[in-house]
SENULUM-552626 format. One record per residue (C-alpha): x, y, z. Coordinates in steps of 0.5 Angstrom, whole numbers, padded with zeros to 4 digits, always signed. Each point is the difference from the previous one (the first is absolute). Example, Ala and Ser with C-alpha at 12.3 -4.5 7.8 and 13.67 -1.06 7.14 Angstrom:
BEGIN
+0025-0009+0016;+0002+0007-0002;
REM end
This chain:
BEGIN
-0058-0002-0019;-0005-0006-0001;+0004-0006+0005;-0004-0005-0003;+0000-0003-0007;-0005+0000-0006;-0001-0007-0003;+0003+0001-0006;+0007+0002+0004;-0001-0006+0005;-0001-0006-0006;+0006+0003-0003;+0004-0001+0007;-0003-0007+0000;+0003-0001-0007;+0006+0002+0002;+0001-0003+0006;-0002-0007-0003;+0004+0002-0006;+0006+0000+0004;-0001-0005+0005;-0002-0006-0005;+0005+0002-0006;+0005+0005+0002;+0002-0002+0007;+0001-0007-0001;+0005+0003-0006;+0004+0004+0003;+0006-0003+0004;+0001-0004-0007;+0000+0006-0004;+0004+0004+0005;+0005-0006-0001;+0000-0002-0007;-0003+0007-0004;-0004-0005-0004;-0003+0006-0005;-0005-0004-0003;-0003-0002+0006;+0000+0008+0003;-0002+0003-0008;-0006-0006+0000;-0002+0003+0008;+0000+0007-0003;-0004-0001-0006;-0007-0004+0004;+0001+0007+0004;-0001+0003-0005;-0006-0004-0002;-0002+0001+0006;+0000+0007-0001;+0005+0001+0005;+0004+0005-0004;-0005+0005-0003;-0003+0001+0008;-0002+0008-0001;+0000+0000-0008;-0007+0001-0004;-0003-0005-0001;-0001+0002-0008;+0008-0001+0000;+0000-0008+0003;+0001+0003+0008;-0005-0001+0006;-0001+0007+0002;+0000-0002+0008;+0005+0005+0002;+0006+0001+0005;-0003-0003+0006;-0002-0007-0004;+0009+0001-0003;+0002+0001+0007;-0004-0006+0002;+0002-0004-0006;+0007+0002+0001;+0001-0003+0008;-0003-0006-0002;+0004-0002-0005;+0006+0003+0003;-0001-0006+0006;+0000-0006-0005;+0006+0004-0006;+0003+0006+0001;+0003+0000-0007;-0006-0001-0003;-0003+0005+0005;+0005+0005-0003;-0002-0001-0007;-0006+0000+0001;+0000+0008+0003;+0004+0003-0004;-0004-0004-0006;-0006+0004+0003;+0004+0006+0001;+0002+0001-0008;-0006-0002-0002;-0003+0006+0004;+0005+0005-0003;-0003-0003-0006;-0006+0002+0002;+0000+0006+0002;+0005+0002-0004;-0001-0002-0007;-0004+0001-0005;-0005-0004-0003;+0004-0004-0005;+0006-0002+0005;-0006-0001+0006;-0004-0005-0006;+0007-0004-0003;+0003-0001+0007;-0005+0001+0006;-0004-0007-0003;+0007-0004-0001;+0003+0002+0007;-0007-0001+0004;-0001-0007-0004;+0006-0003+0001;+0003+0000-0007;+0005+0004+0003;+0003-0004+0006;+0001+0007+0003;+0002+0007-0002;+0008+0004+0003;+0000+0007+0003;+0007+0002-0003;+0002+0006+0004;+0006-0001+0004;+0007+0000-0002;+0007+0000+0003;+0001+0008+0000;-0008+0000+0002;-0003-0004+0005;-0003+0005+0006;+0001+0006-0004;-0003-0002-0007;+0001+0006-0003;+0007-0001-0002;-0003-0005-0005;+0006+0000-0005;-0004-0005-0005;-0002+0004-0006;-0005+0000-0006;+0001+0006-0005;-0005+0001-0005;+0002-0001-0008;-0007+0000-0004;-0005-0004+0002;+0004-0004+0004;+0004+0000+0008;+0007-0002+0001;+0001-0004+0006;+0006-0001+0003;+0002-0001+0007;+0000-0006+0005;-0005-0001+0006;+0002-0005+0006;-0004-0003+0005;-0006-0002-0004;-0005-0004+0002;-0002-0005-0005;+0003+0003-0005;+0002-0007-0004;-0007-0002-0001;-0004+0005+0000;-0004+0003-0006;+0001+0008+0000;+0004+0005+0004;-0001+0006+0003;+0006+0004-0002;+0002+0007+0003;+0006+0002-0004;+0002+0008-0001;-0003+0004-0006;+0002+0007+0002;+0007+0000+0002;+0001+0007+0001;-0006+0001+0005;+0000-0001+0007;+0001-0006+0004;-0007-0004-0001;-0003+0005-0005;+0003-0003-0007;-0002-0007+0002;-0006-0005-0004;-0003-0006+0001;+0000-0005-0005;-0003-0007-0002;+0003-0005-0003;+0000-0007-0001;+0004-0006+0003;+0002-0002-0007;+0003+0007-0004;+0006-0001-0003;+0006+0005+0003;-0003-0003+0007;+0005-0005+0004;-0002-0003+0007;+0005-0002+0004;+0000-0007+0004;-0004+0000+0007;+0004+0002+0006;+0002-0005+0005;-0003+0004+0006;-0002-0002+0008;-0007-0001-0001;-0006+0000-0004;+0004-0004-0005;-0006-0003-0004;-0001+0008-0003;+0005+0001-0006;+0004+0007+0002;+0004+0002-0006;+0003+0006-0003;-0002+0003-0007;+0004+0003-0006;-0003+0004-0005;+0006+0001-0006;-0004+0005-0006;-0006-0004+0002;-0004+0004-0005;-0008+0000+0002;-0007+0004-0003;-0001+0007+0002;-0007-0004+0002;+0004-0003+0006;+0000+0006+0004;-0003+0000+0006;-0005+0006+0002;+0004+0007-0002;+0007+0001-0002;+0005+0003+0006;-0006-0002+0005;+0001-0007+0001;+0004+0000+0008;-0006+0003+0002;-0004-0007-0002;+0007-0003+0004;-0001+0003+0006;-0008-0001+0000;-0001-0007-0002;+0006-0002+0005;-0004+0003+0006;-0006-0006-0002;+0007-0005-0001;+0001+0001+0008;-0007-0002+0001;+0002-0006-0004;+0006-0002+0004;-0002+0002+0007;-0005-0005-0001;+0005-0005-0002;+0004+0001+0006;-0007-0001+0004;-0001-0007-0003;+0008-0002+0001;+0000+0003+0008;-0008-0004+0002;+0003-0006-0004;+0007+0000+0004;-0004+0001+0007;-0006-0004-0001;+0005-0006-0001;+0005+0001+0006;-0006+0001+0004;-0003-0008-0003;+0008-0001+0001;+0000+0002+0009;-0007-0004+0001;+0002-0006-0002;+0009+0001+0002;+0000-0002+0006;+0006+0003+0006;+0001-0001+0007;-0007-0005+0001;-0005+0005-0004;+0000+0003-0006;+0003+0006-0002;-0006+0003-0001;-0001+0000+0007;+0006+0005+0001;-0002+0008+0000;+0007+0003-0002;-0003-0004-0006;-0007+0002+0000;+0002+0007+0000;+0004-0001-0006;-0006-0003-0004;-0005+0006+0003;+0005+0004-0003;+0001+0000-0005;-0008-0003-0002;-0001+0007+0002;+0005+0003-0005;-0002-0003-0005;-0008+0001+0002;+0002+0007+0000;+0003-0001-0008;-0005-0003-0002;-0005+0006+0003;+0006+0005-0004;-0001-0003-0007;-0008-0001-0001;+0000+0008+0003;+0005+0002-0007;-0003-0005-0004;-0008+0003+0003;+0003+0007-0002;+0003-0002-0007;-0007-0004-0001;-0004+0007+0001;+0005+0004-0004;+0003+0004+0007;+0006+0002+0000;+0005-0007+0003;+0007+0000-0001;+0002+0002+0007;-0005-0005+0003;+0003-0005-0005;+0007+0002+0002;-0001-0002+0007;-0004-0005-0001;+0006-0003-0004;+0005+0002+0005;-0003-0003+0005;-0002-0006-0003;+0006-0002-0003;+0003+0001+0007;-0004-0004+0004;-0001-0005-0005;+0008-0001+0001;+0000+0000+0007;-0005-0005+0000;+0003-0004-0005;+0006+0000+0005;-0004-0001+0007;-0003-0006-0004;+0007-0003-0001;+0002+0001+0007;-0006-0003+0003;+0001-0007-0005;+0008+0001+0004;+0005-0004-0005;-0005-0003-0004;-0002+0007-0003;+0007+0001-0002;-0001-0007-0005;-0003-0001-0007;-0005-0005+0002;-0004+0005+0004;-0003+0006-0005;+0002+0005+0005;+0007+0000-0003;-0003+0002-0006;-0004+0005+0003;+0003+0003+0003;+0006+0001-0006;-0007+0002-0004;-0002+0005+0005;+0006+0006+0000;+0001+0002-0008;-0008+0003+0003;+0003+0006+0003;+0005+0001-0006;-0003-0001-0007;-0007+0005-0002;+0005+0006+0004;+0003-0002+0006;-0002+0001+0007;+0004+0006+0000;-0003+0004-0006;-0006-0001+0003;+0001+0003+0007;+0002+0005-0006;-0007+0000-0003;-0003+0000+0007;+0004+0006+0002;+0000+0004-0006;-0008+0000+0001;+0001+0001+0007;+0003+0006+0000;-0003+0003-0006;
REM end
């Protein structure tokens, strides 16, 4: 594993980083507060004019070829000005990475240019649903062949931005006689089909600015030509493609923890106790070495899988550690970071707050904490 990056990687961090210091983070307390849509879609769209949401796409379909470890240090930056936008831009590379490596040429030249330029404001990964959530094989959503065509129907929840987003990758189940997670197919379809509903935005603690929906198929009728790689073999892409998906959010939680820490260590040399200040004080210093050496460890974590994935080994138990352990000393971080500003972190006038409630869905959503000391047993024990 090389510990230095190329220069490709490193301009690429930069953009980011310059990207979420002058545009997203002085953005993101009105958009935690006000959900100002237009201004979160406008934010999304120059990234993706950037190039920010086709990070490891070919080049001859719009994207910048610049590999997981670019993805990884992209996502942290933006992480630490907008974890909403963060999001949507993981998860919009992630689909397009499906696409990709999925896909055949048609579907890789009509969607891949749309998604890595900005047409489409982001892409939705619709697998979970409300009786499939840490066991997507027990997916109830259908699709029955009747000509050339597939009948959808079924409903997904908890999808990341799905009321703007212009395709979806769909799972839904094509062979209900066989066994669970061998009759699943993975579709394209986009954001417009009719017989395709998309709930109201859930009112969540965190991460407010990212729309999470629930989507209804109802006799949705779409082309044979929308499967996505072979019938019957799409769970397969599910668990693959969600392995990269972790890289992605244990990044996210990366940024959010250095973000949190950086300021509750800005906020104790300045805030001043018993005639010195707080800074000065080594139960404190210890809290702050601490969790700064978590979070080095993280990010040490992350660039291993994204370094594997780039190099096409095998990855997916280091991409569980690396979101296991990055989610988790990202939310402790977030909260020493609140403990360190004392009552002032508990206000909405200090990022902190806002921070800290961003931070805890990382150990929840791409597979929980759990499911992936799961993955990291079952390879373990194998």
């Amino acid at each position: 594993m090389e510990f230095s990056f190329n220069e490709e990687e490193l301009m690429i961090q930069d953009t980011a980083r310059q990207f979420a210091q002058n545009q997203l983070k002085p953005n993101a307390q009105a958009l935690d507060h006000h959900n100002d849509r237009e201004l979160f879609l406008s934010q999304v769209k120059q990234l993706g004019e950037l190039g920010f949401m086709g990070i490891n796409i070919d080049s001859q379909y719009g994207g910048i070829e610049a590999g997981s470890v670019a993805f990884s240090l992209a996502i942290t930056e933006l992480a630490r000005g907008c974890a909403s936008t963060a999001v949507t831009t993981s998860v919009t590379n992630m689909v397009a990475e499906v696409i990709q490596a999925v896909g055949n040429e048609e579907q890789k030249s009509y969607y891949l240019p749309k998604i890595c330029s900005g047409e489409f404001y982001a892409g939705a990964f619709c697998l979970t649903e409300s009786t499939a959530g840490s066991d997507p094989s027990a997916m109830r959503t259908t699709a029955v062949r009747d000509g050339e065509n597939y009948i959808l129907n079924g409903s997904k929840i908890y999808i990341t931005s799905a009321e703007y987003a212009g395709v979806f990758v769909v799972w839904a189940v094509t062979d209900k006689e066989a066994a669970r997670g061998k009759g699943i197919s993975c579709f394209l379809i986009d954001g417009n089909t009719d017989g395709v509903t998309v709930a109201k935005a859930e009112d969540k603690m965190g991460q407010k600015a990212s729309a999470t929906n629930e989507v209804s198929f109802d006799n949705c009728i779409i082309p044979a030509t929308a499967l996505l790689g072979e019938e019957n073999k799409g769970f397969k892409i599910a668990v693959t493609e969600l392995a990269g998906g972790r890289i992605g959010i244990g990044s996210l939680a990366l940024g959010l923890g250095l973000e949190a820490m950086d300021y509750g260590k800005a906020y104790i040399k300045e805030r001043q106790q018993f005639g010195q200040p707080l800074a000065n004080f080594q139960g404190l210093q210890w809290m702050v070495a601490d969790r700064y050496t978590e979070l080095e460890a993280a990010r040490l974590l992350l660039l291993q899988a994204a370094s594997l994935k780039d190099d096409k080994k095998p990855f997916s138990t280091q991409a569980s550690m690396a979101k296991v352990f990055a989610s988790e000393k990202a939310n402790d971080a977030c909260y020493t970071a609140l403990q360190l500003l004392g009552g002032a972190g508990y206000i909405k006038e200090y990022p902190v707050e806002r921070l800290a409630r961003d931070v805890r869905i990382t150990s929840i959503y791409e597979g929980t904490s759990e499911i992936q000391r799961v993955v990291i047993a079952r390879d373990l024990f194998a």
